[in-house]
N, CA, C and O atoms as a GROMACS GRO file, in nm:
protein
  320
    1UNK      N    1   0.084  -0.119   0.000
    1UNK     CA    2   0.000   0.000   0.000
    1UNK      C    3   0.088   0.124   0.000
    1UNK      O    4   0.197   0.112   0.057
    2UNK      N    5   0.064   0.222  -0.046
    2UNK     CA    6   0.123   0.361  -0.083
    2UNK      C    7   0.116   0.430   0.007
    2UNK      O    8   0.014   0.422   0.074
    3UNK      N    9   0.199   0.505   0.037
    3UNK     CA   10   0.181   0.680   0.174
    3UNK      C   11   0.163   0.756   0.088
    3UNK      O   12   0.211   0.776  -0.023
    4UNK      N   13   0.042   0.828   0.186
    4UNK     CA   14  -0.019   0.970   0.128
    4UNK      C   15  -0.010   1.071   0.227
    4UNK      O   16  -0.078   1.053   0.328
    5UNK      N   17   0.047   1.154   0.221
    5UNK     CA   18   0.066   1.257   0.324
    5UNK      C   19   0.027   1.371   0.307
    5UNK      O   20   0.048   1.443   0.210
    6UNK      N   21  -0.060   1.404   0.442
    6UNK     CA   22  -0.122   1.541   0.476
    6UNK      C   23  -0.012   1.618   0.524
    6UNK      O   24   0.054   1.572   0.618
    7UNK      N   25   0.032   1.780   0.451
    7UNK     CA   26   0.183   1.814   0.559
    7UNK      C   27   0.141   1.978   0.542
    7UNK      O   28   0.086   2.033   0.447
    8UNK      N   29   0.185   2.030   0.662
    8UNK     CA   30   0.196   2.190   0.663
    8UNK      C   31   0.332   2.260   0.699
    8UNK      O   32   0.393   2.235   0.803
    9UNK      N   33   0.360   2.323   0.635
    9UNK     CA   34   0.472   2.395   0.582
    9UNK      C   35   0.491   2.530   0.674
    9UNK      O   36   0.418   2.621   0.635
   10UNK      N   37   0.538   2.551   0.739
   10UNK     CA   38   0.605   2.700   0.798
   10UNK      C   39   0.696   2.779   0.696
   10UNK      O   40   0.801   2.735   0.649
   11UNK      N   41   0.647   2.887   0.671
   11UNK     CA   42   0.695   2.989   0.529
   11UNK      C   43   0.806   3.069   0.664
   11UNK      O   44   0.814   3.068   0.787
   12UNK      N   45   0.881   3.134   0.542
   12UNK     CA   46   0.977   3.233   0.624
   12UNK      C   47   0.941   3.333   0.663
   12UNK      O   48   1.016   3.403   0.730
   13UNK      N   49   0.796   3.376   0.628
   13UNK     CA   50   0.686   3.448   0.709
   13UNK      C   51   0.622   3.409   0.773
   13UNK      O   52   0.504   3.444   0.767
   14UNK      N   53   0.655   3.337   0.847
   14UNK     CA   54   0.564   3.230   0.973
   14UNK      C   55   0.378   3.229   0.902
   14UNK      O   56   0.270   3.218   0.960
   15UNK      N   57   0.404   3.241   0.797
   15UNK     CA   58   0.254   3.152   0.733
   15UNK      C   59   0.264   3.027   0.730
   15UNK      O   60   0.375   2.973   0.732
   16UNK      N   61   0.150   2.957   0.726
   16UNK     CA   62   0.166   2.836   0.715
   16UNK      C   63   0.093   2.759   0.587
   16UNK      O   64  -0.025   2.792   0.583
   17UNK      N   65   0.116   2.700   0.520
   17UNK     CA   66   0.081   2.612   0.358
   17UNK      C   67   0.056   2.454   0.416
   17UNK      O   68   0.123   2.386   0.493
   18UNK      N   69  -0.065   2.427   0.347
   18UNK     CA   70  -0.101   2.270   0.371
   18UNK      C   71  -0.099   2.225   0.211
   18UNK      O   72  -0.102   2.295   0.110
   19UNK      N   73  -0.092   2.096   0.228
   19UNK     CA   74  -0.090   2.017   0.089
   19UNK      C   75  -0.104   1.883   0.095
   19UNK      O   76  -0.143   1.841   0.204
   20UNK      N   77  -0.085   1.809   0.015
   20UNK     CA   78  -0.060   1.655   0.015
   20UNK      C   79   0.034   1.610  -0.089
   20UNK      O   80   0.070   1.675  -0.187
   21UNK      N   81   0.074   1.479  -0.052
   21UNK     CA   82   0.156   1.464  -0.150
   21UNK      C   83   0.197   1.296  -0.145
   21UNK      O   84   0.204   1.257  -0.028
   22UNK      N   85   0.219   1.215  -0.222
   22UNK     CA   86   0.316   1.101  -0.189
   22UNK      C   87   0.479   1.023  -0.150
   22UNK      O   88   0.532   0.916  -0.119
   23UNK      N   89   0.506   1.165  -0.177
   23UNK     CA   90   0.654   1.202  -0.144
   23UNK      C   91   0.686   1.318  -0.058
   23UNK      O   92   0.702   1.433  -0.100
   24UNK      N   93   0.692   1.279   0.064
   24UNK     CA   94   0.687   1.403   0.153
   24UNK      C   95   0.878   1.484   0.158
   24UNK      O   96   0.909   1.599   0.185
   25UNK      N   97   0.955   1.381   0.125
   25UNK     CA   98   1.106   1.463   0.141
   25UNK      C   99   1.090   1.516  -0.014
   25UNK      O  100   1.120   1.633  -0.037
   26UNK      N  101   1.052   1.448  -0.102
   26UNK     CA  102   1.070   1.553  -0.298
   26UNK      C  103   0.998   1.645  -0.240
   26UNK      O  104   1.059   1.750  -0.262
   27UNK      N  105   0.891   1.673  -0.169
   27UNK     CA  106   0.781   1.762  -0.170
   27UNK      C  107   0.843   1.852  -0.165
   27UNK      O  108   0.862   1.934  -0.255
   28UNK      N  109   0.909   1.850   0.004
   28UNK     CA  110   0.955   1.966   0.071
   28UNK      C  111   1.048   2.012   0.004
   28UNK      O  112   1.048   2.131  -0.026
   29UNK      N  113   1.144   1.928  -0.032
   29UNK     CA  114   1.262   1.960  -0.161
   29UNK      C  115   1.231   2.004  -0.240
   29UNK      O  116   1.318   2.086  -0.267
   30UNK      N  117   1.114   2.012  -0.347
   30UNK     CA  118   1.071   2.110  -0.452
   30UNK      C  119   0.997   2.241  -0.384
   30UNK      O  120   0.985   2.331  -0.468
   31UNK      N  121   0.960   2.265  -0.295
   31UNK     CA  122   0.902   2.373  -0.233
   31UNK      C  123   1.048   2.470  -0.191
   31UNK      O  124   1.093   2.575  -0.235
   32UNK      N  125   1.085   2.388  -0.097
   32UNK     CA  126   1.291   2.511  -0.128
   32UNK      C  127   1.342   2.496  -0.196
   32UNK      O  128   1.463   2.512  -0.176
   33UNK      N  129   1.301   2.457  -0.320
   33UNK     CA  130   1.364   2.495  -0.446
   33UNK      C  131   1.281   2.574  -0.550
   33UNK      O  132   1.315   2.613  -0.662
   34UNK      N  133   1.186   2.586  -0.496
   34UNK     CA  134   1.063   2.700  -0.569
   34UNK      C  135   0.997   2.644  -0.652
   34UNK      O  136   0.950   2.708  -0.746
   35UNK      N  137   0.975   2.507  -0.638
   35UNK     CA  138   0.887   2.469  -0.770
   35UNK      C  139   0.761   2.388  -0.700
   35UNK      O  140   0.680   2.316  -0.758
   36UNK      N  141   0.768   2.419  -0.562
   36UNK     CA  142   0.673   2.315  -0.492
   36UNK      C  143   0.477   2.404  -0.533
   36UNK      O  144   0.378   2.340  -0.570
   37UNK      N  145   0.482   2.521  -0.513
   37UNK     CA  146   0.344   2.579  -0.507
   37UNK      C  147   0.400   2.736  -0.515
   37UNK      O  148   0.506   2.775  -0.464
   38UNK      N  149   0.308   2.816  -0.587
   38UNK     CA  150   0.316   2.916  -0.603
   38UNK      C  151   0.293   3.024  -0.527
   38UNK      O  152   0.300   3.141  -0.563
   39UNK      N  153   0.253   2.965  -0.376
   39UNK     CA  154   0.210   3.037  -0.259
   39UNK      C  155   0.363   3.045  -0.180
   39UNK      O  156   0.397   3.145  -0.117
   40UNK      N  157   0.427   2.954  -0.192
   40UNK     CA  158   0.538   2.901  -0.107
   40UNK      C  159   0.721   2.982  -0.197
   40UNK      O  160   0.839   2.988  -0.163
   41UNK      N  161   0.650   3.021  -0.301
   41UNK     CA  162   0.765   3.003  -0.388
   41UNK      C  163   0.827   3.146  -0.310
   41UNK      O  164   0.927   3.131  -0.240
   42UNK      N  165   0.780   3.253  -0.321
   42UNK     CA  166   0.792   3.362  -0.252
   42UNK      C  167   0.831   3.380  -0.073
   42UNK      O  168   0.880   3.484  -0.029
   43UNK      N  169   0.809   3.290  -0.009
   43UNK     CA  170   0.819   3.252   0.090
   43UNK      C  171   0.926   3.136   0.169
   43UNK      O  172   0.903   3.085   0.278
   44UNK      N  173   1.028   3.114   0.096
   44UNK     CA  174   1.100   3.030   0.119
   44UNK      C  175   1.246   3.075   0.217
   44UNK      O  176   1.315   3.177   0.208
   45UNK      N  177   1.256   2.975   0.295
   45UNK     CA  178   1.253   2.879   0.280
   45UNK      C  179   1.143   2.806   0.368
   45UNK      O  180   1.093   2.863   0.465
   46UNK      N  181   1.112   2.698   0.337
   46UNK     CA  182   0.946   2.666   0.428
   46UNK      C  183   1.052   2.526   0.514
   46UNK      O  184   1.162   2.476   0.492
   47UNK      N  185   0.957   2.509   0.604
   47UNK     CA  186   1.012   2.414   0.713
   47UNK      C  187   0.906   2.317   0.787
   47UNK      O  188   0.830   2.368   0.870
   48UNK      N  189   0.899   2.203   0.764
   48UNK     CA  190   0.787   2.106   0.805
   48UNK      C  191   0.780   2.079   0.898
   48UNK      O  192   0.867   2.032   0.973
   49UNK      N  193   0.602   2.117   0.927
   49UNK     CA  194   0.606   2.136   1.063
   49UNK      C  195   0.514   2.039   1.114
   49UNK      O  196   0.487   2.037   1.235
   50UNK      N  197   0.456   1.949   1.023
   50UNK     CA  198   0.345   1.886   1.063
   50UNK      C  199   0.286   1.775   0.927
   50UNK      O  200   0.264   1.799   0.808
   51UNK      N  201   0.275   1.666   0.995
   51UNK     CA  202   0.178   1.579   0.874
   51UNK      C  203   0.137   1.458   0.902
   51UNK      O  204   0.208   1.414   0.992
   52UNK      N  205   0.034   1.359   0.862
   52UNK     CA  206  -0.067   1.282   0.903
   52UNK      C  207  -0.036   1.168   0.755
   52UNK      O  208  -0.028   1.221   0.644
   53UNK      N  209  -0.024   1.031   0.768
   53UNK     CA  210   0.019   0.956   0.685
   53UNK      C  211  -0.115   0.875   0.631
   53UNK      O  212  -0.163   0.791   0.707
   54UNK      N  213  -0.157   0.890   0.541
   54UNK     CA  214  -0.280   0.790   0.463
   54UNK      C  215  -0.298   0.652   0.380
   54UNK      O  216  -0.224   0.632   0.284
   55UNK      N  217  -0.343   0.608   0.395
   55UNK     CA  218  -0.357   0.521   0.260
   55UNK      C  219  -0.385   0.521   0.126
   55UNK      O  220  -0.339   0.453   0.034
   56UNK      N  221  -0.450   0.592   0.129
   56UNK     CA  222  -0.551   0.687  -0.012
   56UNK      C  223  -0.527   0.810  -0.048
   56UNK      O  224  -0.505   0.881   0.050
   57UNK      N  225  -0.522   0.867  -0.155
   57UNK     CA  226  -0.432   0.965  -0.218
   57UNK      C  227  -0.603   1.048  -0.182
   57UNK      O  228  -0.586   1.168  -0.160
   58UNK      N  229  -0.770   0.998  -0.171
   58UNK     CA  230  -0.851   1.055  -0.154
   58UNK      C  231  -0.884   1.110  -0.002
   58UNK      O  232  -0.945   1.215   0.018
   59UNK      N  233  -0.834   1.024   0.102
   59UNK     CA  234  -0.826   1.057   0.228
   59UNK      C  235  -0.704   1.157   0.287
   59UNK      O  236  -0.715   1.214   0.395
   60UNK      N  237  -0.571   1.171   0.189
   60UNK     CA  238  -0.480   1.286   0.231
   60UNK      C  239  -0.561   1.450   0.169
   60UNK      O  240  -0.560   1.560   0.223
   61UNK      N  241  -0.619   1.408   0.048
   61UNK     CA  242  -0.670   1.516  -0.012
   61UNK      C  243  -0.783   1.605   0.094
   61UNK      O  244  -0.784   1.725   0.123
   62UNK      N  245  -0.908   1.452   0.154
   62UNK     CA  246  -0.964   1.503   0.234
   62UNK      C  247  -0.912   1.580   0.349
   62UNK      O  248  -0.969   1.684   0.381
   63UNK      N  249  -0.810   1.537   0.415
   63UNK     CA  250  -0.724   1.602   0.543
   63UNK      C  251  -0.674   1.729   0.498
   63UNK      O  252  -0.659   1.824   0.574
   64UNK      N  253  -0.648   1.730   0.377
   64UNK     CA  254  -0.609   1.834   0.372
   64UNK      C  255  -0.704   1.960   0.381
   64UNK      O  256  -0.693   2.061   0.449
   65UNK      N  257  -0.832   1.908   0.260
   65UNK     CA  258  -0.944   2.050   0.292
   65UNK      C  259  -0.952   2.059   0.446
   65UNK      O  260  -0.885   2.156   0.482
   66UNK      N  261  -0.997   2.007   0.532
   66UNK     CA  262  -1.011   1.998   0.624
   66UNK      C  263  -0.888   2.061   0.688
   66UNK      O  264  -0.949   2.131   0.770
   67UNK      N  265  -0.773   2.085   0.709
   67UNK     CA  266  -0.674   2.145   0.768
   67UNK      C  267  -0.680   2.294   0.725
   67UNK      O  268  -0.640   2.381   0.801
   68UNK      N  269  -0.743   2.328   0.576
   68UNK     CA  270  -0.725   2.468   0.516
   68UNK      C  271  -0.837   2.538   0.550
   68UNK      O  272  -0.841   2.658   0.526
   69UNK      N  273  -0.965   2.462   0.621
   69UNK     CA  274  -1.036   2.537   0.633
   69UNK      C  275  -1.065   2.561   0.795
   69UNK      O  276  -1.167   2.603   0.849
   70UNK      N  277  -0.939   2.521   0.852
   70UNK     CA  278  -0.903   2.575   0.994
   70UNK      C  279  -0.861   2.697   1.006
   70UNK      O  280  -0.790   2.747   0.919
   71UNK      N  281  -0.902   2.772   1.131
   71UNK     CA  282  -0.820   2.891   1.149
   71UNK      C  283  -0.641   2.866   1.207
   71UNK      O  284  -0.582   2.763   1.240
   72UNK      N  285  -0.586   3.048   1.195
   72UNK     CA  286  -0.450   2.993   1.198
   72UNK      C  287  -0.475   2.889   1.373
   72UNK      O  288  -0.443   2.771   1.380
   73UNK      N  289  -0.521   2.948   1.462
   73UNK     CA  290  -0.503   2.896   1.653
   73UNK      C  291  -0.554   2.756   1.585
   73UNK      O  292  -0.474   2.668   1.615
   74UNK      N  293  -0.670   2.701   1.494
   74UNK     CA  294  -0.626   2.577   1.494
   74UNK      C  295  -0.553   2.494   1.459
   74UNK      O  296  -0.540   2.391   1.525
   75UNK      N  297  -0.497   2.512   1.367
   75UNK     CA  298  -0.396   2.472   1.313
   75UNK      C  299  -0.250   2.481   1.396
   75UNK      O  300  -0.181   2.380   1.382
   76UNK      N  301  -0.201   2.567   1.465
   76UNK     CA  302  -0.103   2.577   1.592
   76UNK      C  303  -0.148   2.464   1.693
   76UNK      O  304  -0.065   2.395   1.754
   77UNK      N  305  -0.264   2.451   1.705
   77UNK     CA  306  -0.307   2.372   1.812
   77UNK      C  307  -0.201   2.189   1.752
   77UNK      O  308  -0.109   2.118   1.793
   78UNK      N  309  -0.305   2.195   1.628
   78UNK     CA  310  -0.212   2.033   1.574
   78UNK      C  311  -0.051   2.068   1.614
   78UNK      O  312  -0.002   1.971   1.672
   79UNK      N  313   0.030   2.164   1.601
   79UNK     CA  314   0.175   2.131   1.614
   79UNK      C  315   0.230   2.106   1.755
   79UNK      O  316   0.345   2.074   1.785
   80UNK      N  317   0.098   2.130   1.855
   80UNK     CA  318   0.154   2.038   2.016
   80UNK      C  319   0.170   1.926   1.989
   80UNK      O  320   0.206   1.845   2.074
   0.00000   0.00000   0.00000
């Protein structure tokens, strides 16, 4: 079975970026290298701060809406 990962990103503006992906080290590696998302590209270097491992490329996707449509205090809350 495959890993699907839910992950959020700390920008060098202490924003934070959610995504998914199946490769969580290429991910982060194309994101500090500017090719990860166009939100992030400007914001680099980003630093992983958080992520949730799936089975289903449809259940990381789901985690993810679900993480973006948190406020920022919830989302801080997941990094205890």
């Amino acid at each position: 079975m495959s890993k699907n990962y839910t992950y959020m990103v700390e920008c060098s503006d202490h924003t934070y970026y959610t995504g998914w992906t199946n490769d969580l080290e290429k991910r982060i590696r194309a994101h500090n290298a500017g090719r990860g998302a166009k939100y992030t590209k400007p914001r680099r270097p980003v630093r992983l701060v958080y992520f949730e491992v799936f089975g289903t490329k449809e259940e990381a996707m789901r985690r993810e809406w679900e993480i973006k449509q948190m406020s920022r205090r919830e989302k801080e809350r997941l990094l205890v």
